[in-house]
C-alpha positions as CSV (number, residue, x, y, z in Angstrom):
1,X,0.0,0.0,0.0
2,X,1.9,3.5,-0.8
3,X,1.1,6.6,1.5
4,X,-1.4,9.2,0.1
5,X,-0.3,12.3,-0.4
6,X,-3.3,14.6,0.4
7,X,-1.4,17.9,-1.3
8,X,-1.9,16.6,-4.3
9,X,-5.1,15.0,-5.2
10,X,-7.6,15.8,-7.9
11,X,-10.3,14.4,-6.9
12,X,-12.8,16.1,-4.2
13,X,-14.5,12.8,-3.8
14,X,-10.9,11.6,-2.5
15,X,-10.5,14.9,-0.1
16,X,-13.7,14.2,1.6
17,X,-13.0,10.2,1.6
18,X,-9.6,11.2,3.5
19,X,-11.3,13.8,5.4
20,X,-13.7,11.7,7.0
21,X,-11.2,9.0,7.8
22,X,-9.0,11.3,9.4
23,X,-11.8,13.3,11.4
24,X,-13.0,9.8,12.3
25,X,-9.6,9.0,13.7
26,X,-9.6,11.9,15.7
27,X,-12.8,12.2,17.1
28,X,-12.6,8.4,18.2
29,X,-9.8,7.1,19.9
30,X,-11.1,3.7,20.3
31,X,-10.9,3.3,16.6
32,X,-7.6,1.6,15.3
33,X,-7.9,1.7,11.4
34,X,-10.8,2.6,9.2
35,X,-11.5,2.5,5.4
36,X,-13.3,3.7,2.8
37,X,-14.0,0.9,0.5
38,X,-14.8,1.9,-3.4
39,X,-16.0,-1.5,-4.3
40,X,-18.5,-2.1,-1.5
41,X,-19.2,1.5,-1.4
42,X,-18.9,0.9,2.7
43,X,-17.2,2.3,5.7
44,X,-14.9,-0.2,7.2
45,X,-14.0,0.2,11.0
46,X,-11.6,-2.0,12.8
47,X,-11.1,-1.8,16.8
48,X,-8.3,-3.4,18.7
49,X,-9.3,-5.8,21.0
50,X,-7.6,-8.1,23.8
51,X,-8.6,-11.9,23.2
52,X,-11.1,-12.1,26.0
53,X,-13.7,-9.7,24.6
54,X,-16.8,-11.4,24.5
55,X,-17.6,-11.3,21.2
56,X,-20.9,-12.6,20.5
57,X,-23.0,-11.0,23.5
58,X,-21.5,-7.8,21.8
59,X,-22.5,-8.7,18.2
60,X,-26.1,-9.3,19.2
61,X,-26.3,-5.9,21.2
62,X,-24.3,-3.9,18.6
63,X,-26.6,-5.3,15.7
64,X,-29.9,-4.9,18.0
65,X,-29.2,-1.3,18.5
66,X,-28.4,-0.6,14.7
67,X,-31.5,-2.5,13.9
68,X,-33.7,-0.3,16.2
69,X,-31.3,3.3,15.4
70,X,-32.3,2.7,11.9
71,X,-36.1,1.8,12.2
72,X,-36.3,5.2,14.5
73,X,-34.7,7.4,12.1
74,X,-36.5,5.9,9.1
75,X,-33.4,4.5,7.3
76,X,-32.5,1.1,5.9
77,X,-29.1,-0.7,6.2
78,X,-27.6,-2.0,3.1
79,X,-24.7,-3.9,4.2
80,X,-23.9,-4.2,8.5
81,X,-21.4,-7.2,9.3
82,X,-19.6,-7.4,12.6
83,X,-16.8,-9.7,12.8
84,X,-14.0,-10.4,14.9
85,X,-10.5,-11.1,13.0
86,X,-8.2,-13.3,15.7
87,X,-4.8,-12.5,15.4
88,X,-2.0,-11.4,18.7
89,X,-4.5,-8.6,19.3
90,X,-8.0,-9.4,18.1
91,X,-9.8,-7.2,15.6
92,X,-13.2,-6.1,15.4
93,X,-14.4,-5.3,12.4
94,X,-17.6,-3.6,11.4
95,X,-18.9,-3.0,8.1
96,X,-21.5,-0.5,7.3
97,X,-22.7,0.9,4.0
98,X,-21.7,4.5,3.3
99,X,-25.2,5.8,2.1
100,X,-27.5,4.8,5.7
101,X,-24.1,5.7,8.4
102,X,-24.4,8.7,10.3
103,X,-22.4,10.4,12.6
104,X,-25.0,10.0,15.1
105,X,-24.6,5.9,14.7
106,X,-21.0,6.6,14.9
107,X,-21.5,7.6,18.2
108,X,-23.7,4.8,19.2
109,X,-21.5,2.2,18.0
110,X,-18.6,3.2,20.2
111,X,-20.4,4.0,23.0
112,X,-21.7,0.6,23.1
113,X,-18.3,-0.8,22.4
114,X,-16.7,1.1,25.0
115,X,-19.8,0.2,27.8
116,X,-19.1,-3.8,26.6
117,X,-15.5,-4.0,26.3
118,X,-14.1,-1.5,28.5
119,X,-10.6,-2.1,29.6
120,X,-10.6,-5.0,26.7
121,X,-10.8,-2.2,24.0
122,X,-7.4,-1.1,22.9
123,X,-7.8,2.9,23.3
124,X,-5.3,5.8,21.8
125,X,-4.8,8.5,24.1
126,X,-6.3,11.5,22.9
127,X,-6.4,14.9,24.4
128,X,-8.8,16.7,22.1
129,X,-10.9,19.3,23.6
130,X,-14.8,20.1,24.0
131,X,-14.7,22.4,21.3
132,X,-12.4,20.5,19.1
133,X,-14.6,16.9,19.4
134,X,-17.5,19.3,18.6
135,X,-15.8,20.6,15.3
136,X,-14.8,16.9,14.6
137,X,-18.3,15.4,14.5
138,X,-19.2,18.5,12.1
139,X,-16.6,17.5,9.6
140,X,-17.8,14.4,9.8
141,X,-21.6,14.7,9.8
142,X,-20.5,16.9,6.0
143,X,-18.4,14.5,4.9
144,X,-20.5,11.6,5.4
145,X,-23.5,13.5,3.7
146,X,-21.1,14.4,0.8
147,X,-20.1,10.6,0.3
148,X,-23.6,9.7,0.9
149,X,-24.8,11.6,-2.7
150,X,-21.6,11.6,-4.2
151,X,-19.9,7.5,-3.3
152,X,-16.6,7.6,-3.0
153,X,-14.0,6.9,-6.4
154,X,-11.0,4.9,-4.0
155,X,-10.1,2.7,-1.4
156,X,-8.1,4.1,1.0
157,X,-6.9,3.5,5.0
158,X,-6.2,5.4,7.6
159,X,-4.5,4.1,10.5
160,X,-3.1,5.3,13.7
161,X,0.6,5.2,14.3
162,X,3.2,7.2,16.9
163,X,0.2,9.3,17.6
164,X,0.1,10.2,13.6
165,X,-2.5,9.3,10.9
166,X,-1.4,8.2,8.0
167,X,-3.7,7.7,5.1
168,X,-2.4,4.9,2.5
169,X,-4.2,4.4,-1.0
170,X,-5.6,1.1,-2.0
């Protein structure tokens, strides 16, 4: 995968693809990697986990609560998988279409991840203030309702590393 350099893109479906994923990334510190994945047309979140989460009690609460979010607020899911990837540090990987996400389910899905797993979730430090997790979940929110009309042309990652995010193409 080769870094992405963000100076020099030409595409603004690409800036607010990146955008999002980096917002993401620095609104939640419970996140580890996310994607945006041109084929599927889906957001692609990954948390790291400690191999004694209990993985399928949180499945069936995480896809209950999506179930009910969306009937409330009059959407329909196209694609939600939640899986859990073993490896040295379990991942947990959930799958969600780009046109039905909202920030607001954003917020719902960590929560609940950070109420089930607590000190099994892997967490970055982050020191972001009121005001700045405020102005984070407004990028977002646009972003998200850009890619919602617009799709998004590339795959890309962004991952956390040394307190950086790096955002890689492919």
């Amino acid at each position: 995968m080769a870094a992405l350099d963000v100076t020099d893109l030409d595409s603004s479906y690409l800036n607010y693809s990146t955008g999002l994923l980096v917002s993401i990334l620095l609104r939640y510190p419970e996140i580890g990697t996310i994607s945006c994945c041109q084929k599927q047309q889906a957001l692609v979140i990954k948390f790291i986990v400690s191999k004694e989460c209990g993985f399928t009690n949180l499945k069936n609460k995480l896809t209950q609560a999506l179930e009910i979010f969306h009937k409330i607020e009059g959407r329909k899911m196209q694609l939600c998988r939640i899986e859990k990837l073993e490896q040295e540090l379990d991942l947990l990987v959930i799958t969600r279409d780009l046109r039905s996400v909202t920030q607001n389910e954003m917020n719902l899905i960590v929560g609940i991840i950070k109420s089930e797993l607590g000190k099994h979730l892997i967490i970055d430090e982050n020191n972001l203030l009121e005001e700045e997790i405020l102005l984070q979940e407004e990028v977002i929110s646009h972003m998200l309702a850009a890619i919602r009309s617009n799709g998004t042309e590339k795959s890309i990652t962004a991952v956390r590393e040394d307190g950086r995010v790096l955002v890689f193409n492919g």
